[in-house]
C-alpha positions in Angstrom: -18.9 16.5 -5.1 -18.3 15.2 -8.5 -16.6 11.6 -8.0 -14.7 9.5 -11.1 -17.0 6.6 -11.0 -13.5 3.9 -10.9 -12.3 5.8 -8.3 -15.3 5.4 -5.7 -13.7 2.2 -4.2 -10.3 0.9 -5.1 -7.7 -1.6 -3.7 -3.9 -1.3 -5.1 -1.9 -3.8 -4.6 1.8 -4.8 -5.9 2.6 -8.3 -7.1 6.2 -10.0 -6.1 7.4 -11.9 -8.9 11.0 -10.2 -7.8 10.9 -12.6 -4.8 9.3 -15.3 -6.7 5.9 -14.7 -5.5 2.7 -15.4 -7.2 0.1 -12.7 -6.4 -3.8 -13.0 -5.9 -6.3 -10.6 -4.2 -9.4 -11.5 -2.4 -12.3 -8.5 -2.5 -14.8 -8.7 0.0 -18.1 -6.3 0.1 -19.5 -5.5 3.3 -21.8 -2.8 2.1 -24.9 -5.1 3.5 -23.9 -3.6 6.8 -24.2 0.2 5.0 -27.8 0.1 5.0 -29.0 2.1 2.1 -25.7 2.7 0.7 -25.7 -1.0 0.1 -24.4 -1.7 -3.2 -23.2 -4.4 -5.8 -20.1 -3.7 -7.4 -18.4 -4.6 -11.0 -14.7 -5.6 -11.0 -12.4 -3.5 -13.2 -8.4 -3.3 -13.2 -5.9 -0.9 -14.5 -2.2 -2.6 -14.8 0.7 -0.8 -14.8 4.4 -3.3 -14.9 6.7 -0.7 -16.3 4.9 2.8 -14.0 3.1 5.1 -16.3 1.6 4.9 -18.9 -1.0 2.3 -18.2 -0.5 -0.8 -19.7 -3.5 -3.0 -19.3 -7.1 -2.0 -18.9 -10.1 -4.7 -18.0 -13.5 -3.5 -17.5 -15.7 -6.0 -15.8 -13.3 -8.7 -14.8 -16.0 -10.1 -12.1 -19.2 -9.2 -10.2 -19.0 -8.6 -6.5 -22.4 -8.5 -5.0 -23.2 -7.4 -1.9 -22.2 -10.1 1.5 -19.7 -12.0 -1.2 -15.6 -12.0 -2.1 -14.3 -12.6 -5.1 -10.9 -13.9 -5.7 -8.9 -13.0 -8.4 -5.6 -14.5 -9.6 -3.3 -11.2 -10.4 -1.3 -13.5 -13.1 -4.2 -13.4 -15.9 -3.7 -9.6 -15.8 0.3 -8.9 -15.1 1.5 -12.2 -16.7 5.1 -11.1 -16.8 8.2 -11.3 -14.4 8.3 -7.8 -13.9 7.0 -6.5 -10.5 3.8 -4.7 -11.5 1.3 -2.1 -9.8 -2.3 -3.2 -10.0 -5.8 -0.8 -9.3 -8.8 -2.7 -9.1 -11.8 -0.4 -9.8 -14.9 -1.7 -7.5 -17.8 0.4 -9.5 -21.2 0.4 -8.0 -23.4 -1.4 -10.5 -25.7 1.4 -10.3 -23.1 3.5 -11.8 -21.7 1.5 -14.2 -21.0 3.2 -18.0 -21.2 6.8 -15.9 -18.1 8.7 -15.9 -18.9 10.4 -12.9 -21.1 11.1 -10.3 -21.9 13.5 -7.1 -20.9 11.7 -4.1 -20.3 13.0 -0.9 -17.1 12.4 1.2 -19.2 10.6 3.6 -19.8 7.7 1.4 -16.8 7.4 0.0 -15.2 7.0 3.3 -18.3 4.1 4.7 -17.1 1.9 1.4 -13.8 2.5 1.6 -14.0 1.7 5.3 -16.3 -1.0 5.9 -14.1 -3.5 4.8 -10.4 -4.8 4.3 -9.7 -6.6 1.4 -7.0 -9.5 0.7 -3.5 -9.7 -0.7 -2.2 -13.1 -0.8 1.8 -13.8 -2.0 2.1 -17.6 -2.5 4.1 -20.0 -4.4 3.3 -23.5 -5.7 4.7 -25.6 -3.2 2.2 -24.6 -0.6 4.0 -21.5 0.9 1.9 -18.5 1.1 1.8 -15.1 3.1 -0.8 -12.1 3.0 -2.5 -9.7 5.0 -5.5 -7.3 5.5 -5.7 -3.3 4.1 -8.1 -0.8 2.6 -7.2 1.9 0.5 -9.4 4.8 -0.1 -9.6 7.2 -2.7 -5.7 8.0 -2.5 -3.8 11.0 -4.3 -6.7 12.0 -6.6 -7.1 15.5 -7.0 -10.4 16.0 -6.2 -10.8 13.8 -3.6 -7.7 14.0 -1.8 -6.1 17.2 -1.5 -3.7 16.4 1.2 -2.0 13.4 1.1 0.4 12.2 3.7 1.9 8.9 5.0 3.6 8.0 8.3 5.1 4.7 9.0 6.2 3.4 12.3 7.1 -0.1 12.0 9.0 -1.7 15.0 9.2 -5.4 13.3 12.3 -5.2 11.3 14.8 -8.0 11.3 18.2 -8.6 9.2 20.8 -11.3 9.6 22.7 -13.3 6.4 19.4 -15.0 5.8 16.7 -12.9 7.0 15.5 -9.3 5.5 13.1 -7.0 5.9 11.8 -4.8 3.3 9.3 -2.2 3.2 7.0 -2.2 0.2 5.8 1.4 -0.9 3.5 2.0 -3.5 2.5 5.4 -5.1 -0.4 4.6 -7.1 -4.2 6.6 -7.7 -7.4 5.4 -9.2 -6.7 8.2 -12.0 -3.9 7.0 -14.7 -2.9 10.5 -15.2 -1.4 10.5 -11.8 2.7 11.8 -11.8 3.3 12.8 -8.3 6.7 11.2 -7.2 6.4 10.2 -3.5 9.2 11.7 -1.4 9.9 9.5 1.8 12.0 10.3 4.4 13.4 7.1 6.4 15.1 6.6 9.9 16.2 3.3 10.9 16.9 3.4 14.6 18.1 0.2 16.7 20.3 -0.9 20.0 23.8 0.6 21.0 22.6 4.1 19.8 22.4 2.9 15.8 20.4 5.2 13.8 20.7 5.4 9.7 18.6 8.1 8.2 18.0 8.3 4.7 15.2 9.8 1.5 14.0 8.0 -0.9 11.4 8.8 -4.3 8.6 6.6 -5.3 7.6 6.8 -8.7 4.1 6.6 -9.7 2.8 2.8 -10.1 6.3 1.8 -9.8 6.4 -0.4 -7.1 9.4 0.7 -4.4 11.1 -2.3 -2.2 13.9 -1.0 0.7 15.9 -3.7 1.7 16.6 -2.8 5.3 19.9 -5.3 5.6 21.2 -3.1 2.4 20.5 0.2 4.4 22.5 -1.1 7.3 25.4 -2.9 5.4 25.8 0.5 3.6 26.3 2.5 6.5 28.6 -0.3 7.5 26.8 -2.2 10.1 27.9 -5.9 10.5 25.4 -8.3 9.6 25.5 -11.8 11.0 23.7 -15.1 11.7 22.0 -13.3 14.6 19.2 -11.2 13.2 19.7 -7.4 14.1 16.4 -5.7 15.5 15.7 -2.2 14.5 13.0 0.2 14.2 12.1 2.1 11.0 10.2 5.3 10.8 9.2 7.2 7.0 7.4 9.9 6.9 6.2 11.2 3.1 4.2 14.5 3.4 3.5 14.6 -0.1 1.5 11.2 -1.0 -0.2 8.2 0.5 2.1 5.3 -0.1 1.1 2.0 0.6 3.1 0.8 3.0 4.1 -2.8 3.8 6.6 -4.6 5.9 7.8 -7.8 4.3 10.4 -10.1 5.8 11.6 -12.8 4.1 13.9 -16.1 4.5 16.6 -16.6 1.7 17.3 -19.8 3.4 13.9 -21.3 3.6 12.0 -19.3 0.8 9.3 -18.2 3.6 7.7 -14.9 3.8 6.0 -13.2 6.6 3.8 -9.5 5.8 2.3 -7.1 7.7 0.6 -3.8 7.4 1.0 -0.2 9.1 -2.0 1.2 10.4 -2.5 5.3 10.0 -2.7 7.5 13.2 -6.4 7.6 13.6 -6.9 4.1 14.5 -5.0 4.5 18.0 -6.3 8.4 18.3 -9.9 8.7 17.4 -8.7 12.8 17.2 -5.8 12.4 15.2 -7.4 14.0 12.2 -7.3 17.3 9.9 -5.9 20.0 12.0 -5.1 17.8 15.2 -2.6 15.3 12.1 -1.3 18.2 10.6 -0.2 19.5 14.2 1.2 15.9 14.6 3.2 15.4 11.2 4.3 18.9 11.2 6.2 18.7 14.9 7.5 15.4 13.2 8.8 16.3 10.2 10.9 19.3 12.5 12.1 17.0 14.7 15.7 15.3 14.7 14.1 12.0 13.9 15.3 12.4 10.2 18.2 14.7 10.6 20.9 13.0 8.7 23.2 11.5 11.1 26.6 12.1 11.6 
């Protein structure tokens, strides 16, 4: 199929200036271990701080050769204080100045799978959190038809001092993208709580849900004690991507996390067997809105 060549490999990422987080990504290439679809890769990155339209576009920011990582510092390219949505483009050198190219599904999903890369939030005094994710070829229109997300995240914590927050972001290699995301959320904890709730995630606009404000909205007391709950969201219009960040007001720290998709714990949890899954989901009561 005809493939976009900046949309062959990409990695999205948000930056968190709103907690007063610097933001820095580290790209690794694995495609040594790809055999003949080994390949070196130029660096592009398309910035978005205020959703679409595009803001900032920088072809070849850095080289990535095969077996290396390259780190980049997301600052030089979204200088502002405004939380911003950042696509880096990994182009196969071979490929560079093409617009497009055939490639089959298959090796878009060994590059995109191969390897995680790195999102690092830190601040200058030492304190630093980050974590591990690929994203593939989400939301384009020829290369992803169907796009869903499910989140079950069992981590979440809120007290007076400690929140949780899930990061969504809506974003696709093409800048022409203007899907809203439409998440459906259920928060489900001890003593029979459950707070269910939608939400819409703009295109490069990155989403943050505080999960102490969901609670404190439906009245729930919030104390000293960290609450535990459960959250579940379930979007069966676009990959998000999703991220659980909890955070200390008290002590500035930061702890993140990712969600991993169905197929890593069920090897058949794919096309028909996923759309069985999601559709028995999205008809359950999980998400009726509770009374």
């Amino acid at each position: 199929m005809q493939c976009p060549v900046d949309a062959i490999h990409t990695f999205q990422v948000r930056t968190l200036h709103s907690l007063g987080y610097r933001t820095r990504v580290a790209l690794a290439n694995k495609s040594h271990l790809l055999g003949p679809r080994r390949t070196d890769y130029r660096v592009d990155v398309s910035v978005y701080d205020r959703g679409s339209p595009r803001a900032r576009f920088a072809e070849a920011i850095g080289h990535l050769a095969a077996d290396r990582r390259l780190v980049i510092d997301c600052s030089t390219y979204a200088p502002g204080d405004r939380d911003a949505v950042l696509v880096f483009h990994l182009v196969p050198e071979r490929y560079a100045g093409m617009a497009a190219v055939e490639v089959s599904r298959e090796d878009l999903m060994a590059l995109a799978s191969i390897q995680d890369h790195y999102v690092e939030y830190y601040r200058d005094d030492g304190c630093s959190a980050g974590v591990l994710y690929q994203t593939g070829p989400f939301n384009h229109p020829k290369l992803s038809p169907k796009s869903t997300t499910l989140v079950q995240a069992p981590k979440y914590y809120a007290s007076k001092t400690i929140d949780t927050v899930l990061s969504l972001v809506n974003a696709c290699a093409d800048p022409a993208y203007d899907r809203v995301a439409r998440v459906r959320c259920a928060l489900v904890g001890p003593g029979g709580l459950r707070a269910t709730w939608s939400d819409e995630v703009a295109p490069f606009v990155p989403k943050s849900i505080s999960v102490r404000d969901e609670l404190v909205k439906r009245g729930v007391e919030i104390g000293d004690e960290p609450r535990f709950v459960c959250l579940y969201a379930l979007c069966e219009n676009a990959t998000v991507v999703p991220l659980t960040i909890l955070s200390n007001s008290q002590s500035g720290a930061l702890g993140i996390e990712h969600s991993l998709s169905p197929d890593y714990y069920a090897e058949t949890m794919r096309g028909p067997a996923r759309a069985r899954m999601l559709e028995r989901l999205s008809a359950s009561s999980l998400f009726e809105v509770a009374r």
